[in-house]
DSSP file (Angstrom, degrees, kcal/mol; ACC not computed):
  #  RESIDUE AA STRUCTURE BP1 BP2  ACC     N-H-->O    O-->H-N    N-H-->O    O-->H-N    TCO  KAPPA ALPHA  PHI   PSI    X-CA   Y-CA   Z-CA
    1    1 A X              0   0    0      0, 0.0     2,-0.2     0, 0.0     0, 0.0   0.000 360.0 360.0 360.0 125.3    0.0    0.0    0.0
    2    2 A X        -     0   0    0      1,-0.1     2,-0.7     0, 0.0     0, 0.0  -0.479 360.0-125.0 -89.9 150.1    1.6    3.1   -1.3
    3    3 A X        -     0   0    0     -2,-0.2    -1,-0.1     1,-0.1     5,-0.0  -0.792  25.3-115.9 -91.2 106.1    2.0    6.1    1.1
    4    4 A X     >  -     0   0    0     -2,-0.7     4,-1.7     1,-0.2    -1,-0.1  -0.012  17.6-118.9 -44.2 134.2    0.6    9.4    0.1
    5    5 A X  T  4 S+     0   0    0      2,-0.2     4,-0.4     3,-0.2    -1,-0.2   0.795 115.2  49.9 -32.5 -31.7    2.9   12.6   -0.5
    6    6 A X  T >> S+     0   0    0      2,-0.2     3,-2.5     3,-0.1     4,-2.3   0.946 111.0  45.4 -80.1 -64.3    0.7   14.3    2.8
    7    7 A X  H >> S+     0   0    0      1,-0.3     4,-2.2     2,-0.2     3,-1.2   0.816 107.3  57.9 -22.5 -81.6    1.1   11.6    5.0
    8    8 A X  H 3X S+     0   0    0     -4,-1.7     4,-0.8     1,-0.3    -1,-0.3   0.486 114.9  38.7 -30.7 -23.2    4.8   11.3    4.2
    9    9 A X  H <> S+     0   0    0     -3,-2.5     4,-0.9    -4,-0.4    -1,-0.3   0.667 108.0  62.9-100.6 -26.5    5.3   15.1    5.3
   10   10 A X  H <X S+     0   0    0     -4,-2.3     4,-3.0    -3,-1.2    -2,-0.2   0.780 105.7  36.9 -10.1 -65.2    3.3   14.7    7.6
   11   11 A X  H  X S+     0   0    0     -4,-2.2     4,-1.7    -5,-0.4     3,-0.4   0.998 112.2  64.0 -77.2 -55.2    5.4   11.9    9.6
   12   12 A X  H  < S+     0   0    0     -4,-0.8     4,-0.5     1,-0.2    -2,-0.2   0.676 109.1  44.3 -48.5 -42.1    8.6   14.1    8.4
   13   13 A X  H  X S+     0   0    0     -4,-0.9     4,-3.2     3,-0.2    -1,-0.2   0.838 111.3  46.9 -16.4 -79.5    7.0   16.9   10.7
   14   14 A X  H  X S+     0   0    0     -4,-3.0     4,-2.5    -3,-0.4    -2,-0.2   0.974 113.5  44.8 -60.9 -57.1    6.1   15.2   13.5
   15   15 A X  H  X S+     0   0    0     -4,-1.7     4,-1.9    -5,-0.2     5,-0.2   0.781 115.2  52.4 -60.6 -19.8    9.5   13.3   14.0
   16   16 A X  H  >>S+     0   0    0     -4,-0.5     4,-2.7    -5,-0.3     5,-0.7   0.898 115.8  44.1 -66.7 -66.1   11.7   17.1   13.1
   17   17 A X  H >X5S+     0   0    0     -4,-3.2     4,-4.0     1,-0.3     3,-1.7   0.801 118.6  41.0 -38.3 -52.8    9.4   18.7   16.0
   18   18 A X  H 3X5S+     0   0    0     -4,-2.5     4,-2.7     1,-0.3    -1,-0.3   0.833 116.3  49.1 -49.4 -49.7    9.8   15.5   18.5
   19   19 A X  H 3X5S+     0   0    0     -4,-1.9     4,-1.1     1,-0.2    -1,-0.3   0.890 108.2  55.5 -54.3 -39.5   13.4   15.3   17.7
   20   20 A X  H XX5S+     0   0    0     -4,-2.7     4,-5.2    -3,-1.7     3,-0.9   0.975 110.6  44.7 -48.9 -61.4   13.6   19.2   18.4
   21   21 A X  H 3X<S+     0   0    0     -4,-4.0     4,-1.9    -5,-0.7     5,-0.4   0.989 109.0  54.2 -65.6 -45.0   12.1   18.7   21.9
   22   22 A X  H 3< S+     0   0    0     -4,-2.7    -1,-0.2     1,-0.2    -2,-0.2   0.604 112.1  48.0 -56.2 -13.1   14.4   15.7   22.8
   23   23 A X  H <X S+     0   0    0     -4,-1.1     4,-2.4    -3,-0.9    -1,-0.2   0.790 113.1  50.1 -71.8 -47.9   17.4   18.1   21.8
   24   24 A X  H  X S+     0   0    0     -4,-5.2     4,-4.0     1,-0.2    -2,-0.2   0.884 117.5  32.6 -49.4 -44.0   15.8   20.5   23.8
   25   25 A X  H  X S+     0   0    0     -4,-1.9     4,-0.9    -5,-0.3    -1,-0.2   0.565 116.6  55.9 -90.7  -9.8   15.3   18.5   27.0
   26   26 A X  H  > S+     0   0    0     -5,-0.4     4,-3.1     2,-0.2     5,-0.3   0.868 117.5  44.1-100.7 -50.2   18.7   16.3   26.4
   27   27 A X  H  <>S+     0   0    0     -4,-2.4     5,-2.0     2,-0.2    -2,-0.3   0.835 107.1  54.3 -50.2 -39.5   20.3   20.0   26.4
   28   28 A X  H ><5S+     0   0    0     -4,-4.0     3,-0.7     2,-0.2    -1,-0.2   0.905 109.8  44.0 -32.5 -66.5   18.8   21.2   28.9
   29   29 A X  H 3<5S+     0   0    0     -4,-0.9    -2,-0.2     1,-0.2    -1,-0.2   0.815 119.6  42.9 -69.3 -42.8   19.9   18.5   31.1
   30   30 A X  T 3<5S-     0   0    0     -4,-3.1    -1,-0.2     2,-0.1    -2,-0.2   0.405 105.1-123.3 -73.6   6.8   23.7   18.6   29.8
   31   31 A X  T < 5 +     0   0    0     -3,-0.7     2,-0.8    -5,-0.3    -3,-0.2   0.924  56.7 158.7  56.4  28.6   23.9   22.8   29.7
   32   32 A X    >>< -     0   0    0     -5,-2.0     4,-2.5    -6,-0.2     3,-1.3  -0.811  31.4-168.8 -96.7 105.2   24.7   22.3   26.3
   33   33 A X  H 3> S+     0   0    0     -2,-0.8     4,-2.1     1,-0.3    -1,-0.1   0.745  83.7  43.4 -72.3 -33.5   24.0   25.5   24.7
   34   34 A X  H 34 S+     0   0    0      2,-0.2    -1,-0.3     1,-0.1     4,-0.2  -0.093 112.1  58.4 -98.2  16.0   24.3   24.2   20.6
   35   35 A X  H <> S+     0   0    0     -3,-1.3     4,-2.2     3,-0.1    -2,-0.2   0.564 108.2  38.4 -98.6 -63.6   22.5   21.3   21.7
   36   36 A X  H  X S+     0   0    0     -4,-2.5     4,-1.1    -9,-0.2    -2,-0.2   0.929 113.6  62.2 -39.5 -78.7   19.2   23.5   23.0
   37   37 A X  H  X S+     0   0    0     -4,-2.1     4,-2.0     1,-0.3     5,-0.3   0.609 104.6  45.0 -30.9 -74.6   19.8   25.9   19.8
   38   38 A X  H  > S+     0   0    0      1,-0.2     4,-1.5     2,-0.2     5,-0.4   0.927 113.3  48.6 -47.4 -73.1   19.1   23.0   17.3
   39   39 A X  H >X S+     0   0    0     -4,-2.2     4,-4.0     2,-0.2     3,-1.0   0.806 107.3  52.4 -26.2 -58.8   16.4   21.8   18.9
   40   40 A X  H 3X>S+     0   0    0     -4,-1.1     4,-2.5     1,-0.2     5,-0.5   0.942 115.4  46.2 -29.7 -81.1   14.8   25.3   19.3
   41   41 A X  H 3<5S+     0   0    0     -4,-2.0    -1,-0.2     1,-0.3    -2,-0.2   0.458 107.5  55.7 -71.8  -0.5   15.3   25.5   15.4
   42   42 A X  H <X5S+     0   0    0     -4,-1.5     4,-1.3    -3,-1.0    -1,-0.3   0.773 117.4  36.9 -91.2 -54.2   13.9   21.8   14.5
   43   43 A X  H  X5S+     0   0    0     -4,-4.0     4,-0.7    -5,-0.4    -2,-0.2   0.882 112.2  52.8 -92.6  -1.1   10.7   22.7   16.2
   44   44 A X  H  X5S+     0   0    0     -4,-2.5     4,-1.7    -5,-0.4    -1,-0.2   0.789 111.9  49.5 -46.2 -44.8   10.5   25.9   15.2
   45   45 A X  H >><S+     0   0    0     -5,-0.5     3,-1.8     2,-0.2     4,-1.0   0.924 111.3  50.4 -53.4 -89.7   11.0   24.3   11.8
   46   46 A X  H 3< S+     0   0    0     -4,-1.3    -1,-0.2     1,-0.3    -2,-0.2   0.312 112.8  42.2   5.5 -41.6    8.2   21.9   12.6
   47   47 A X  H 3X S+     0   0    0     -4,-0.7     4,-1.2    -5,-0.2    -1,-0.3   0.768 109.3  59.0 -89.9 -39.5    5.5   24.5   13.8
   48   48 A X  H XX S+     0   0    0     -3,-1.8     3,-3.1    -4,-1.7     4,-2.0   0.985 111.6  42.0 -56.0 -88.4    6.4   26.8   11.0
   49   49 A X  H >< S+     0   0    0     -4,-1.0     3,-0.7     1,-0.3    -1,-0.2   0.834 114.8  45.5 -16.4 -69.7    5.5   23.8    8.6
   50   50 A X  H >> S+     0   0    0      1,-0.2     4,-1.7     2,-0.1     3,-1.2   0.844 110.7  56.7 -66.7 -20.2    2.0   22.4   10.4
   51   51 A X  H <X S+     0   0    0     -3,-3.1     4,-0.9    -4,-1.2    -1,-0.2   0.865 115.9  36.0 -90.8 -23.3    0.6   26.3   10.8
   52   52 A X  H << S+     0   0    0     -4,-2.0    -1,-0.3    -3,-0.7    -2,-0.1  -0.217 114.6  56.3-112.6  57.2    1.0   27.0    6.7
   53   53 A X  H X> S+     0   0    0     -3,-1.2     3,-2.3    -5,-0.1     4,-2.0   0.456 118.1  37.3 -71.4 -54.1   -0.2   23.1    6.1
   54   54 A X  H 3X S+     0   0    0     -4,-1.7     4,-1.0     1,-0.3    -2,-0.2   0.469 112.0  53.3 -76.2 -14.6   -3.2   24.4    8.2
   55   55 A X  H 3X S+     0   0    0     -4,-0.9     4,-1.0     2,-0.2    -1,-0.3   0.558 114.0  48.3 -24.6 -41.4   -3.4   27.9    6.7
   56   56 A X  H X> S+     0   0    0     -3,-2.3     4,-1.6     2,-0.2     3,-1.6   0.958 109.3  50.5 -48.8 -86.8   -3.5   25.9    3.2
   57   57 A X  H >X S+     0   0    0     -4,-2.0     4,-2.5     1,-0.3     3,-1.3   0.736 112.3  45.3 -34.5 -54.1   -6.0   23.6    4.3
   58   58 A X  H 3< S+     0   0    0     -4,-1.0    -1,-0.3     1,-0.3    -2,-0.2   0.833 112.7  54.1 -64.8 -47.4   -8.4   26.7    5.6
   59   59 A X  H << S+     0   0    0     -3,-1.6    -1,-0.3    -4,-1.0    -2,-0.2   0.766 111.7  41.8 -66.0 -25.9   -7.7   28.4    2.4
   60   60 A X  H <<        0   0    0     -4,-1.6    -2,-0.2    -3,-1.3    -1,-0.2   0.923 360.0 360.0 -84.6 -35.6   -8.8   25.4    0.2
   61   61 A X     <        0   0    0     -4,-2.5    -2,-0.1    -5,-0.3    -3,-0.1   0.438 360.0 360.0 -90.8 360.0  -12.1   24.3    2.2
């Protein structure tokens, strides 16, 4: 069963944010300053992404 194009960015999304927060929270806990920072900027990435899928979506429906 082939996996749609949404779906597939979708899941790409969700595993950037979560990996973002586990960057966060694994920096956090080592004081690793360039640890936090990528994290910040993977779910920043992440949010960015899901607020203009759902901006799209609202614009098509």
């Amino acid at each position: 069963m082939p996996i749609s194009q949404v779906r597939k960015l979708t899941l790409f999304v969700v595993i950037g944010a979560a990996f973002g927060l586990f960057c966060i929270i694994l920096g956090a806990g080592e004081e690793n300053h360039v640890l936090m920072g990528a994290g910040v900027l993977a779910l920043l990435g992440g949010l960015a992404l899901t607020l203009m899928a759902m901006a799209r979506r609202r614009t098509r429906g």
